[in-house]
N, C-alpha and C positions, 0 to 999 in steps of 0.2 A: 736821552733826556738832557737838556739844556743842563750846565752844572748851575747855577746859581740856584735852578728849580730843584737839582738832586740835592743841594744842601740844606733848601730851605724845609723838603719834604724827610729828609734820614733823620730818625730820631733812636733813641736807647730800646732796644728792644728787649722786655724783660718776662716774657712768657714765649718762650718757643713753642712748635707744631713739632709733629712726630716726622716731619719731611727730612730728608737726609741733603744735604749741600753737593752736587754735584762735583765730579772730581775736574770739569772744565772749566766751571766756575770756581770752584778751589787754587786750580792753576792759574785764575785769570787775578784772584785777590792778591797773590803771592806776587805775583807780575809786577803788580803794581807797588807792591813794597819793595820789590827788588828794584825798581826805578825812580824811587824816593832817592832826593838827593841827601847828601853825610858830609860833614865838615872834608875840608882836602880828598873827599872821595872816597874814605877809608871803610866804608860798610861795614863796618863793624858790628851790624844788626846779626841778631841770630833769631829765627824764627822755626821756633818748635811746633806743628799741628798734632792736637793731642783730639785723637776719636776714637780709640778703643776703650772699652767698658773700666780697664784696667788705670789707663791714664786719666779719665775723667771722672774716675770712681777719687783721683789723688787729687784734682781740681776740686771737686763736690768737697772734701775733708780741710781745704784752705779757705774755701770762699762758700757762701749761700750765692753768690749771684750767677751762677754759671744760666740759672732760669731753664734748663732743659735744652741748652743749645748742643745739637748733634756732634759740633767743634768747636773745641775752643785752640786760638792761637796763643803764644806762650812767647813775647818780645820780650829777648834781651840783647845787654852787648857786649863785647867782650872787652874789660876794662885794659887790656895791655896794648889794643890796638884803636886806642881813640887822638882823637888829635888835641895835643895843650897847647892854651890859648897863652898870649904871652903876659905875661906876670907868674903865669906856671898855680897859679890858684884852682882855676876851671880847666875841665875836658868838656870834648864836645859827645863823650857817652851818653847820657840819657836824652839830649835835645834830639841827636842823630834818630835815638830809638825811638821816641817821639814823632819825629817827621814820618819816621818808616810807617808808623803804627796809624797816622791817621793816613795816608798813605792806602792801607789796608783798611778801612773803615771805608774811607770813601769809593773805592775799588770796589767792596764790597756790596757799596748802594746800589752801585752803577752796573754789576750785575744779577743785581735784584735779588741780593742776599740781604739779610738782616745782624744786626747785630748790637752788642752792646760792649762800653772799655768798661774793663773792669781795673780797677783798684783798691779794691777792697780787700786784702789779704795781707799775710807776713810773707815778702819776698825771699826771706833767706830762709823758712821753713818750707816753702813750695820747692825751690831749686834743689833743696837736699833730697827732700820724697822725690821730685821728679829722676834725679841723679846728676843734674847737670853741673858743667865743670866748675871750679872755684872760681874760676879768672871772669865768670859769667855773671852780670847782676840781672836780674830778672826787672822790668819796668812796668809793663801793665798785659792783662790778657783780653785778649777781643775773644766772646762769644760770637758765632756764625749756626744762622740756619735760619726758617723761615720761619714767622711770626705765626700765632696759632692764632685760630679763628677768634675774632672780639678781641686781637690783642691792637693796641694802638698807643704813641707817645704819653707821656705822663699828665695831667692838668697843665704845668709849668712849659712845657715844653716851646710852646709859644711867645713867650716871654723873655723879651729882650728889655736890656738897657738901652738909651739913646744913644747913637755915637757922643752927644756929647757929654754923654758922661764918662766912659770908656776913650777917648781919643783926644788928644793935647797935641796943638801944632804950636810946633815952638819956631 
């Protein structure tokens, strides 16, 4: 698919199907995050897939929005290896993990998985239940799996701003 059309058609999927996510198209999502560019390179991205009953029983207990998705991914980064910006205020952790994540969204479309970001949760109570390390801040989790039948974008989903409302050429 043309990307301009893969963009305009990927929306939030918030009603999954009982289909499980293949594990070639699983590696082919992951691919795609792992070739997500990161400030000076530093991939700093850590990507957990959580799809045993166990892990996404700890998903389901931080968020309502997991929507029945077979996996859900788990973006974080690791703060001791991010790159600082000079005035030394900003890292480029969460932007990095951000890239990676849509990254994985869009990789996602393009193998004709579904998904939806999620951020709806408390970050530092998910990393504890899940176990992950301290140095690790948890950013957002993408649900994956296939959309259930009559499942389709929101009302809004259509609905853009103008560029010129959105965009300032200075």
């Amino acid at each position: 698919m043309e990307f301009t059309q893969l963009i305009a058609q990927r929306y939030s999927c918030k009603n999954f199907g009982a289909g499980k996510v293949d594990a070639a198209a699983l590696h082919t999502i992951l691919e795609a995050g792992r070739l997500a560019p990161t400030a000076k390179n530093t991939q700093e991205q850590r990507i957990y897939v959580v799809q045993s009953e166990e892990g996404l029983a700890k998903i389901d207990a931080a968020t309502p929005c997991r929507y029945g998705a077979p996996v859900c991914l788990v973006v974080a980064y690791d703060k001791n290896h991010t790159f600082t910006y000079p005035g030394g205020r900003l890292n480029s952790g969460m932007e990095d993990a951000t890239i990676v994540a849509t990254h994985l969204l869009l990789g996602a479309a393009n193998a004709g998985v579904d998904s939806c970001w999620v951020n709806f949760f408390d970050p530092d109570k998910l990393a504890k239940a899940l176990g992950l390390p301290e140095n690790e801040e948890i950013v957002m989790l993408l649900d994956l799996g296939h959309a259930a039948e009559g499942a389709g974008p929101l009302p809004n989903h259509s609905s853009r701003k103008p560029l010129s409302e959105t965009v300032t050429f200075l």
